[in-house]
GUPA-450573 format. One line per field, with one value per residue (C-alpha): residue in three letters; x, z, y; residue number from 1. Coordinates in steps of 0.02 Angstrom, whole numbers, plus 50000, padded with zeros to 5 digits. Layout:
GUPA-450573
res	c(ALA	...) .
u	c(X	...) .
w	c(Z	...) .
v	c(Y	...) .
n	c(NUM	...) .
//
This chain:
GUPA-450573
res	c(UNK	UNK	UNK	UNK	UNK	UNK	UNK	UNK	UNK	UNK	UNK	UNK	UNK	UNK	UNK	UNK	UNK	UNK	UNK	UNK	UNK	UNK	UNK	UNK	UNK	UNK	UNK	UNK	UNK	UNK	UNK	UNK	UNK	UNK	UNK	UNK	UNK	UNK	UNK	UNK	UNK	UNK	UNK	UNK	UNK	UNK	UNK	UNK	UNK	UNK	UNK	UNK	UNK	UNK	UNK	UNK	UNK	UNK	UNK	UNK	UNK	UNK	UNK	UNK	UNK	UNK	UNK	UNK	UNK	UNK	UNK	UNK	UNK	UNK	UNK	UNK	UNK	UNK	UNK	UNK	UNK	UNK	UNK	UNK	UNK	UNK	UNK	UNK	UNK	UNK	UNK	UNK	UNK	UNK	UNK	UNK	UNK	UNK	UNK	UNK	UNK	UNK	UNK	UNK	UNK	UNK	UNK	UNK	UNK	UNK	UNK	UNK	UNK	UNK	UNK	UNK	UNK	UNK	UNK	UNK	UNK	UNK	UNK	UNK	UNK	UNK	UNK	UNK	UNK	UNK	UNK	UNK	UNK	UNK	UNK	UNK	UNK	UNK	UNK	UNK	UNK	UNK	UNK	UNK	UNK	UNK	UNK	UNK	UNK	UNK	UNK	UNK	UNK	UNK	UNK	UNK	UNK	UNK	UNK	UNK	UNK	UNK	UNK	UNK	UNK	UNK	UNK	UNK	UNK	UNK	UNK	UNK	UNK	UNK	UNK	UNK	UNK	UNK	UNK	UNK	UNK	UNK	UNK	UNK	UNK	UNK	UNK	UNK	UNK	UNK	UNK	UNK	UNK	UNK	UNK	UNK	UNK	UNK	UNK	UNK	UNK	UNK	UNK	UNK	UNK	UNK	UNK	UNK	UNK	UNK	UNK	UNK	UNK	UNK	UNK	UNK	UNK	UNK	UNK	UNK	UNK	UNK	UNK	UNK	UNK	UNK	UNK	UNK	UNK	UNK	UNK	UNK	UNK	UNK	UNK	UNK	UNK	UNK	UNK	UNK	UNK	UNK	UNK	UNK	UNK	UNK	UNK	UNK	UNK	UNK	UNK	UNK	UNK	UNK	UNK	UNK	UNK	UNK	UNK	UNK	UNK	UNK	UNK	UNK	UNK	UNK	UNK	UNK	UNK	UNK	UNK	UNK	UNK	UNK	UNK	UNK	UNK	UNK	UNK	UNK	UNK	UNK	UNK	UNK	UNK	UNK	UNK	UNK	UNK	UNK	UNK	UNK	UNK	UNK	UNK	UNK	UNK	UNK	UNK	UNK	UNK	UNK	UNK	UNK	UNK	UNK	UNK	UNK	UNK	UNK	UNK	UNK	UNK	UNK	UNK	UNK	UNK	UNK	UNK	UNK	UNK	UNK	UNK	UNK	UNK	UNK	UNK	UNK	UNK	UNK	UNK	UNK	UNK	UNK	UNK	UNK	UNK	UNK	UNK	UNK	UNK	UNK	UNK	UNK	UNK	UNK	UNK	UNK	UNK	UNK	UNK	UNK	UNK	UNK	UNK	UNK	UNK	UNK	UNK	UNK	UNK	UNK	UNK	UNK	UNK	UNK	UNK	UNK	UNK	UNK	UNK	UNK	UNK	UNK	UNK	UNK	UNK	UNK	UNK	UNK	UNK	UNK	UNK	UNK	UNK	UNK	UNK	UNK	UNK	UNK	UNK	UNK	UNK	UNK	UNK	UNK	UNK	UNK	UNK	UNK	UNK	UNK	UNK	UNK	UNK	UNK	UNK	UNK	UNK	UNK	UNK	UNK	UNK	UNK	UNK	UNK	UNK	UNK	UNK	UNK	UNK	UNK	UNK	UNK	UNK	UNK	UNK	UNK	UNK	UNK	UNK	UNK	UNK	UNK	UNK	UNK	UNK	UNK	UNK	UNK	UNK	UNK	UNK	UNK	UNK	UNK	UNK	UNK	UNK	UNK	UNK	UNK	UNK	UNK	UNK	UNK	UNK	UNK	UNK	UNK	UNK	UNK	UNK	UNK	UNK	UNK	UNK	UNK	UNK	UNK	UNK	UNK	UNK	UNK	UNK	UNK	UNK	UNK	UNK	UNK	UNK	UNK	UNK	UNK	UNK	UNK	UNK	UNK	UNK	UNK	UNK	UNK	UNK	UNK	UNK	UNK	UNK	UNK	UNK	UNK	UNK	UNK	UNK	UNK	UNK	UNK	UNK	UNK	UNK	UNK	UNK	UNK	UNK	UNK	UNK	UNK	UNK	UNK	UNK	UNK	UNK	UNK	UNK	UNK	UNK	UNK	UNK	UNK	UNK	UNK	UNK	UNK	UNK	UNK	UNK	UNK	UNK	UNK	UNK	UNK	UNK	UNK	UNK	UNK	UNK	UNK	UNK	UNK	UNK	UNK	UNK	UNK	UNK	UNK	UNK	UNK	UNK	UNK	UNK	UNK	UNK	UNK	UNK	UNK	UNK	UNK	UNK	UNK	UNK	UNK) .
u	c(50000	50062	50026	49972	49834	49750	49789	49642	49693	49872	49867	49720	49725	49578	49537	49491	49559	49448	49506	49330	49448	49552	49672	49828	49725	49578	49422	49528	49528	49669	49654	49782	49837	49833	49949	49916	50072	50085	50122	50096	49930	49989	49900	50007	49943	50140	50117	50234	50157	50034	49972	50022	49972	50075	49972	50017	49899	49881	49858	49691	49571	49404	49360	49200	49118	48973	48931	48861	48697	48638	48471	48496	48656	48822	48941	49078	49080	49173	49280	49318	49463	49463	49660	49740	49816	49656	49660	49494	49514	49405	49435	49318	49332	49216	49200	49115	49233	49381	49273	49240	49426	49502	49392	49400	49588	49614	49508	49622	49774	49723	49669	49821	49888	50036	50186	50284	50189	50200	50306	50461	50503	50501	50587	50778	50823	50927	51054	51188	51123	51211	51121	51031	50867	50873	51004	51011	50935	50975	50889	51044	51113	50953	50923	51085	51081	50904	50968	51124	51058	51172	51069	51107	51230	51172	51277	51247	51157	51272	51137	51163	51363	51363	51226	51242	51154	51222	51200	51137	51343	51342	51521	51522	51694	51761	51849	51946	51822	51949	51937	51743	51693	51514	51455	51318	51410	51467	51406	51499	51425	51487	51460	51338	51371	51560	51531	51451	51543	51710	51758	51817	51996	52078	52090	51910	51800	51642	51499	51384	51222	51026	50973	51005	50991	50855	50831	50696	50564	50715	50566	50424	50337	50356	50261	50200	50207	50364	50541	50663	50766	50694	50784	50725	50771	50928	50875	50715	50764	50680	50575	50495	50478	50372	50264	50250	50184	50062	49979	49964	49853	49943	50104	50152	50232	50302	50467	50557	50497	50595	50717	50707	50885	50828	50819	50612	50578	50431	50361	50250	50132	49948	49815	49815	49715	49548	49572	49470	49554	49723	49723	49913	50062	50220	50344	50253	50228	50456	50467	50369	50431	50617	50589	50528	50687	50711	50539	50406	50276	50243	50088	49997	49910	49779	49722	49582	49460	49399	49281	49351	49508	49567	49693	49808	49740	49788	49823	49985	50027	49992	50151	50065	49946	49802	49770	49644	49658	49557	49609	49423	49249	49310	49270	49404	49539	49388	49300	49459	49450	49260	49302	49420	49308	49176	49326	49363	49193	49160	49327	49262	49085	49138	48942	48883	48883	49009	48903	48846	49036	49102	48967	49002	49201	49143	49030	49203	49274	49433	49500	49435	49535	49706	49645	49645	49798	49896	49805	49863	50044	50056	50006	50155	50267	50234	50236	50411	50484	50420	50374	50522	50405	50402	50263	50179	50065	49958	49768	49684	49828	49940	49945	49873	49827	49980	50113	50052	50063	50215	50296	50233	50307	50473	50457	50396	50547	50658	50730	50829	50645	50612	50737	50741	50842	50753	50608	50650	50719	50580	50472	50564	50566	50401	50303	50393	50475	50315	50237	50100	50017	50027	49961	49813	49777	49782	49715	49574	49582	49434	49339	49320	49128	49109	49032	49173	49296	49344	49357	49543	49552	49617	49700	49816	49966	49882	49813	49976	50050	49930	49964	50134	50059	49970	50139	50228	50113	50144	50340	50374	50561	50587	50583	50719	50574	50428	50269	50188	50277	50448	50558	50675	50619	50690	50671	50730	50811	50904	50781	50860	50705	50530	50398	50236	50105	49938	49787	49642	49521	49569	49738	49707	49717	49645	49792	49711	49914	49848	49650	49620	49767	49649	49512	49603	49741	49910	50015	50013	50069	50204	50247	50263	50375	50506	50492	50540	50683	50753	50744	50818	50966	50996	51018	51144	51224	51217	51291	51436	51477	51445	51552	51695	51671	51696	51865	51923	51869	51970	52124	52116	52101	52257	52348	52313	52344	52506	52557	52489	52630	52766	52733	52730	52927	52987) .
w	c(50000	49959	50056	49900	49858	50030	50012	49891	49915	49970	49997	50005	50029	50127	50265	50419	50581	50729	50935	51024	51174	51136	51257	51188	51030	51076	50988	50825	50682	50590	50361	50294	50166	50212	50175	50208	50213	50238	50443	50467	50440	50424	50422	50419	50390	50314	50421	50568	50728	50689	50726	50645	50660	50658	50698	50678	50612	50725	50855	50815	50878	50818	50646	50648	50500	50503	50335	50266	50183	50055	49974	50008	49927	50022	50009	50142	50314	50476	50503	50706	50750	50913	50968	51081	51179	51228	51093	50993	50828	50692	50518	50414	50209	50091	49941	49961	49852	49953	50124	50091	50024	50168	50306	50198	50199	50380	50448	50332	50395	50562	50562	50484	50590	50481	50614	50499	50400	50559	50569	50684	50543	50408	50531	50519	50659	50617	50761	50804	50934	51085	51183	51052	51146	51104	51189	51327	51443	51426	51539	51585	51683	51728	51838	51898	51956	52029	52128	52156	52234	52142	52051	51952	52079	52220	52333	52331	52489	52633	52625	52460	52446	52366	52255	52091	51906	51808	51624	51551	51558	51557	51670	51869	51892	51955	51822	51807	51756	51738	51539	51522	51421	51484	51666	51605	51447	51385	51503	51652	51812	51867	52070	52002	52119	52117	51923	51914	52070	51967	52098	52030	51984	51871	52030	52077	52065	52031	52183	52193	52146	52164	52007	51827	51632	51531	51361	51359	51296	51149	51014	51122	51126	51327	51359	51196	51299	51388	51338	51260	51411	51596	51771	51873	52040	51989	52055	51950	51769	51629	51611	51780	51684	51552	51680	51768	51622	51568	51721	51716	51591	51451	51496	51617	51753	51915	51861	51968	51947	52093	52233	52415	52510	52655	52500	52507	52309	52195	52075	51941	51840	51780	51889	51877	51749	51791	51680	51771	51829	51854	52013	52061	51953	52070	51975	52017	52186	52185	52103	52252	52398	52330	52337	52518	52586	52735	52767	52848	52729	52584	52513	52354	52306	52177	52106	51985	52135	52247	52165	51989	51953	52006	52136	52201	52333	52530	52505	52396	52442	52630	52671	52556	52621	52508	52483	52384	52329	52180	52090	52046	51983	51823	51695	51572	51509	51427	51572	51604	51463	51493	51671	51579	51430	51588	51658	51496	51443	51620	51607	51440	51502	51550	51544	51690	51884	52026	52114	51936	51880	52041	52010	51860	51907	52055	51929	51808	51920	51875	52058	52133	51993	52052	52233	52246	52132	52235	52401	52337	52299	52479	52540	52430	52488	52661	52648	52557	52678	52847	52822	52743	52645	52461	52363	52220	52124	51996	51906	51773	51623	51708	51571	51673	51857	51915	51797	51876	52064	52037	51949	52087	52241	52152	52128	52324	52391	52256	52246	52084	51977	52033	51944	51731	51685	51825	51761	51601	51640	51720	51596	51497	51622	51702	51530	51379	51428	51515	51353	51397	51226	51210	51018	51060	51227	51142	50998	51035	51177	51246	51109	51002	51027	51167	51024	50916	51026	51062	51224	51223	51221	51377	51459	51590	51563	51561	51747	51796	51764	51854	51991	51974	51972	52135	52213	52127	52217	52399	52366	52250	52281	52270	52103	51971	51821	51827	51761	51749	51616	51605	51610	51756	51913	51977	52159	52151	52308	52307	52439	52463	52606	52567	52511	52586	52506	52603	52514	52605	52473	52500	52461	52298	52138	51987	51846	51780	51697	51573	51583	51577	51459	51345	51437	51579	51529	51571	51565	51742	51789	51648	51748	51909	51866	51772	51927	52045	51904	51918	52095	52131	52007	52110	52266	52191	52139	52291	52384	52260	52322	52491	52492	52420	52521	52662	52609	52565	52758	52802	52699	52780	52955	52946	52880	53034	53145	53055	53049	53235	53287	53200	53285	53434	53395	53349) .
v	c(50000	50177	50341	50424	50308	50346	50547	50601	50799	50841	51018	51135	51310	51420	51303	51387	51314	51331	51283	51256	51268	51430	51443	51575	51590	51694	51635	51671	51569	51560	51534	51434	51288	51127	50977	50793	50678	50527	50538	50708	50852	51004	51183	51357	51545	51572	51727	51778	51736	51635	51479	51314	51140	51005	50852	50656	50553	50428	50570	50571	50465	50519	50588	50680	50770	50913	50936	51135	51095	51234	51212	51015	51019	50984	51150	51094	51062	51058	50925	50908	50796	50716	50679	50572	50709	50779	50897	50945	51044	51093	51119	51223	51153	51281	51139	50983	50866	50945	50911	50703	50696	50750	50670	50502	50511	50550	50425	50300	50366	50363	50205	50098	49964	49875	49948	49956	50102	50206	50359	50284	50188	50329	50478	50515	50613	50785	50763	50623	50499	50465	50332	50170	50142	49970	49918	50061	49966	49770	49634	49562	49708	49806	49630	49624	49811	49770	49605	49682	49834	49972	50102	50258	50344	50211	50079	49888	49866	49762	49615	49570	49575	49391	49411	49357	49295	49162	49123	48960	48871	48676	48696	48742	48745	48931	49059	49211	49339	49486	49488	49466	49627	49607	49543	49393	49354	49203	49092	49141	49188	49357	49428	49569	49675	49696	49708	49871	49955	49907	49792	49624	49601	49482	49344	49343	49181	49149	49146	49034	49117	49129	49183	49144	49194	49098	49086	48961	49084	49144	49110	49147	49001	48966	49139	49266	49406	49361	49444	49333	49364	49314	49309	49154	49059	48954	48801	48803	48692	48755	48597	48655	48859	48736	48650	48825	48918	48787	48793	49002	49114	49152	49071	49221	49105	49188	49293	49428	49608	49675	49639	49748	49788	49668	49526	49519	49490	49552	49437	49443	49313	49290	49186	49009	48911	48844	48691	48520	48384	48483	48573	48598	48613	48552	48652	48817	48767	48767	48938	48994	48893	48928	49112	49097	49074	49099	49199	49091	49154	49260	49353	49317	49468	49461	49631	49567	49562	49401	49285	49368	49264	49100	49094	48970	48853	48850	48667	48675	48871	48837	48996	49110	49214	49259	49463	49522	49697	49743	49918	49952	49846	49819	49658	49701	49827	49923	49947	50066	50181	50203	50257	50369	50421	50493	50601	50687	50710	50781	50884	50956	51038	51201	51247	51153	51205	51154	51018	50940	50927	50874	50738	50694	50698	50558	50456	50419	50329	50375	50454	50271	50168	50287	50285	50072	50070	50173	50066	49912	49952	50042	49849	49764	49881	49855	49669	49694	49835	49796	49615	49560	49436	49395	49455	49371	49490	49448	49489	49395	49387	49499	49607	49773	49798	49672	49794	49954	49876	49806	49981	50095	49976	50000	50188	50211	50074	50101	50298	50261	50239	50413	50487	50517	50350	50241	50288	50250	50074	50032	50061	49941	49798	49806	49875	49825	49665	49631	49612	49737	49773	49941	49933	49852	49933	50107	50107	50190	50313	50414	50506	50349	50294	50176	50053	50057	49997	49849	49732	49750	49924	50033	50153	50073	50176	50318	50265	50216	50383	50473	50365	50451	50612	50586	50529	50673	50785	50731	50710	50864	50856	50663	50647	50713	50721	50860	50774	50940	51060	51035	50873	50907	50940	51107	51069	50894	50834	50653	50550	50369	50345	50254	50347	50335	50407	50456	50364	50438	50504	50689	50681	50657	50786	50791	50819	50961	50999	50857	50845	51020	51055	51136	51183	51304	51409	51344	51492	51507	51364	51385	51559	51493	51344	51463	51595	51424	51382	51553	51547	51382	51437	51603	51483	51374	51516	51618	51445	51444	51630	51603	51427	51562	51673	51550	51491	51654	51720	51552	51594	51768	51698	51594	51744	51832	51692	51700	51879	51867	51739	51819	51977	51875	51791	51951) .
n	c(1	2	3	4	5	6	7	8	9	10	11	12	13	14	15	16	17	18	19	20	21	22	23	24	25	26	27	28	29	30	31	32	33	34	35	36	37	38	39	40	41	42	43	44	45	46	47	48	49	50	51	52	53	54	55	56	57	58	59	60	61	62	63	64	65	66	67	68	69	70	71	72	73	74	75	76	77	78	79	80	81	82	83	84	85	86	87	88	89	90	91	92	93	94	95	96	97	98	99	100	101	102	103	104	105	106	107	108	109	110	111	112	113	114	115	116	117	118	119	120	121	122	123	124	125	126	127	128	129	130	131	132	133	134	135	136	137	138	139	140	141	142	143	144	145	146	147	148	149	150	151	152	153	154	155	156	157	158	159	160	161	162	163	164	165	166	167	168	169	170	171	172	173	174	175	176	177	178	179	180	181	182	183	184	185	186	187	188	189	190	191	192	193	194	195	196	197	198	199	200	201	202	203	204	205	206	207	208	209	210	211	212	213	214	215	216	217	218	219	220	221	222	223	224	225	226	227	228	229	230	231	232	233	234	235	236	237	238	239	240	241	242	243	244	245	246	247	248	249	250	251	252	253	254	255	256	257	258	259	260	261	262	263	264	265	266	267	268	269	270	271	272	273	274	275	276	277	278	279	280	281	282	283	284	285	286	287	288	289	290	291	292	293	294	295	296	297	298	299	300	301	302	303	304	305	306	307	308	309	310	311	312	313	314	315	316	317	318	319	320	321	322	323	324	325	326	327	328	329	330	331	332	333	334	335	336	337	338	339	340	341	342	343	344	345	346	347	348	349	350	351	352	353	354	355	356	357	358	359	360	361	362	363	364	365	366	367	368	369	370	371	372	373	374	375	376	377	378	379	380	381	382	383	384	385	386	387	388	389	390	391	392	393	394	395	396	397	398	399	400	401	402	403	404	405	406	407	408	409	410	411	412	413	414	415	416	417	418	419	420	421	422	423	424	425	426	427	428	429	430	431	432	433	434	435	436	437	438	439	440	441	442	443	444	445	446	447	448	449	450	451	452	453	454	455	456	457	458	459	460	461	462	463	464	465	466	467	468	469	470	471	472	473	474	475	476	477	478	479	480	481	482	483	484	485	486	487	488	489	490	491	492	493	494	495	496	497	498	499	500	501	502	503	504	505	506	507	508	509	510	511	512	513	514	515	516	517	518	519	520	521	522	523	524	525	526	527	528	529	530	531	532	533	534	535	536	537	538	539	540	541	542	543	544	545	546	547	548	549	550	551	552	553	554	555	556	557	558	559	560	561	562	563	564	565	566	567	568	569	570) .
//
């Protein structure tokens, strides 16, 4: 297929562009050509200081057209696109060919699915790149940094000095490791933590270790929404990984997600099977009992609701203790998105009183989804900080409520997700490697009719970053990003302490920086954050100065001490 054949009219001149929100752009429409690509729509005045659109295709999410009837005869129309970011535009065509050519070709463009046609694939960036996303952040040493304890600037934690991962090897015997260019290559087993503090010298032998490197699922047919890559108990053969993910949804057998300093781990898997005649698998049962250790019990916690998903039984799991801890009455990952559709419908009535939209705000649903998300995680994290217990946590497939539990305990235990490249790594591990299908999931996001989605469609990550909002909020200087305008955080304080976030009702917020983007002016907020930048600069400046002026008023006093004494001698 070829992007011309689906672009009926590339460019277009005297098409009005309208903003039903006008925020900067008072009430002012702006006349311009247009230009359809095949990635990009484009609309410019070719006037200084005025307003352009550059808009992606598969930004929008909802293609609506008004056509201008004239004596029963079509004469142009209003098309309004609907975009992912929240974003509604209008664009006012005066011809009625012109007007079915262009809605017909965004909705096509909008709407193709072969990844490969999508813009990533087509865009050569202008500048050289200095980091390769794809192999920024590999499995192999984001696990060992996670078992090992070291983060970005961090310190391996004293309990976990001997911790190590091994790859597959056939040999035990002990090797020199000084000439390995990578710590999990090769087949040798490498102390993880001595490998990224530099620590391991030409004469250093290999530990004995309690995790290990698996390729089983190299072709993906263990798990589909497994990475190629996965970190499991050593002792557990990877004929027992089989038998494990047989007997869970999907495949998704327990793997880690996350290791505490006291050595309490975080896994992750779907709920068991409900298949009759099989009700135990033992090989499960010695992924779990091996990561007990020395606890005396661990905690299973299911977040798809009690009497929703099947859970493992007392009988073969008699140290687990079952906790159920639902994020919200939900059937599916729709049922999200229509709690989410509600908020920005309710976000986008600016006509209707206080008590109606607060309301209407309470009837989404959305504050009670973030409010049990951020509930539940507070529970793992307790189990894991002041329990010292391992933590299984799982939903239905595992594909949704388990990933945004499991991200948020890290980011509240773990201070090195809070800043930019933690963030970013965990992403990776916890999102991407954990197969959660973002193409599927958002599709569609919350202006597409509730009837022409489908059951798989959601908005998870959207959910799971307002969770990070909320935390944001009651730990401004914790965290080295800024989720609200700018990317650093200005006020961002190093924190290596827990964070525990307050989940009564009232301390939450609504993220009116991204809901009400283009409904309530942002320039404010835009204000205040570069008056805080300025300020915070002035302070590290003024410390600078002060710090000189402090050695300089030392200097000086030791010259007079000195000048003292020799008038002293003499």
């Amino acid at each position: 297929m070829e992007f011309a054949d689906l672009i009926k009219t590339p460019k277009l001149d005297g098409v009005f562009l309208h903003d039903p929100q006008p925020l900067q752009h008072a009430n002012a429409a702006t006349v311009g050509t247009l230009c359809i690509t095949g990635h990009h729509l484009l609309l410019s005045a070719r006037q200084e200081n005025s307003q352009e659109l550059w808009l992606l295709h598969k930004d929008i999410d909802c293609v609506e057209k008004k056509p201008s009837m004239s004596q029963n005869v079509v004469v142009g129309g209003i098309i309004t696109l609907k975009c992912k970011d929240l974003r509604i535009i209008s664009l006012e065509i005066k011809y009625a060919k012109e007007f079915f050519n262009v809605s017909s070709s965004l909705e096509a463009l909008s709407a193709i699915q072969n990844a490969e046609l999508l813009y990533p694939f087509f865009y050569r960036p202008m500048y050289s790149i200095l980091e390769d996303g794809y192999t920024m952040f590999r499995p192999e040493l984001e696990f060992a940094k996670l078992i090992s304890g070291v983060g970005m600037g961090g310190v391996s934690s004293p309990n976990v000095a001997n911790i190590t991962i091994c790859m597959p090897s056939t040999s035990t015997s002990t090797s020199s490791v000084g000439s390995i260019p990578h710590p999990l290559q090769n087949g040798y087993a490498l102390d993880a933590a001595a490998a990224l503090v530099g620590g391991i010298g030409s004469g250093a032998t290999v530990l004995a270790c309690e995790w290990r490197v698996t390729n089983i699922n190299k072709d993906f047919s263990v798990c589909a929404t497994y990475g190629a890559t996965l970190i499991v108990p050593k002792a557990i053969t990877d004929e027992q990984i089989v038998l494990s993910a047989s007997f869970r949804d999907g495949g998704r057998f327990p793997v880690l997600s996350y290791r505490h300093d006291n050595g309490a781990t975080l896994m992750r898997s779907s709920q068991p099977l409900s298949i009759q005649g099989i009700k135990r698998c033992r090989a499960d049962e010695a992924i779990l009992n091996l990561v007990l250790g020395r606890s005396k019990k661990g905690f299973i916690v299911d977040t798809w609701g009690k009497g929703k998903s099947n859970t493992e039984t007392d009988l073969h799991y008699s140290q687990w203790k079952k906790v159920n801890r639902s994020i919200g009455n939900v059937s599916s990952p729709a049922s999200i998105l229509d709690s989410f559709a509600k908020l920005i419908e309710a976000c986008n009535e600016t006509g209707c009183s206080t008590d109606k939209w607060l309301s209407r705000l309470e009837g989404s649903g959305w504050l009670s989804l973030v409010l049990n998300s951020l509930n539940a995680s507070c529970v793992v994290a307790q189990c894991l900080d002041q329990e010292g217990s391992p933590v299984l946590v799982h939903g239905a497939k595992g594909l949704d409520s388990t990933l945004i539990v499991t991200s948020l305990v890290q980011i509240i235990l773990n201070p090195d997700c809070r800043t930019v490249r933690g963030l970013q790594a965990l992403i990776e591990r916890e999102w991407i490697q954990a197969g959660h299908p973002f193409a599927s999931r958002h599709r569609y996001s919350c202006y597409t009719p509730h009837q022409t989605r489908n059951k798989t469609s959601g908005a998870t990550f959207v959910l799971f970053l307002d969770c990070i909002y909320q935390l944001f909020t009651q730990f401004p200087c914790s965290f080295e990003f800024n989720v609200l305008q700018t990317l650093l955080n200005p006020l961002y304080e190093p924190n290596a302490n827990v964070i525990w976030p307050s989940v009564a009702p009232i301390s939450l917020e609504l993220w009116s920086e991204l809901y009400l983007r283009w409904v309530i002016d942002q320039r404010s907020v835009t204000t205040v954050m570069s008056q805080v930048q300025e300020l915070v600069t002035r302070e590290k400046e003024l410390r600078t100065q002060a710090l000189k002026l402090r050695k300089q008023a030392l200097e000086l006093g030791q010259e007079v001490s000195a000048l003292m004494n020799n008038a002293d001698t003499a």
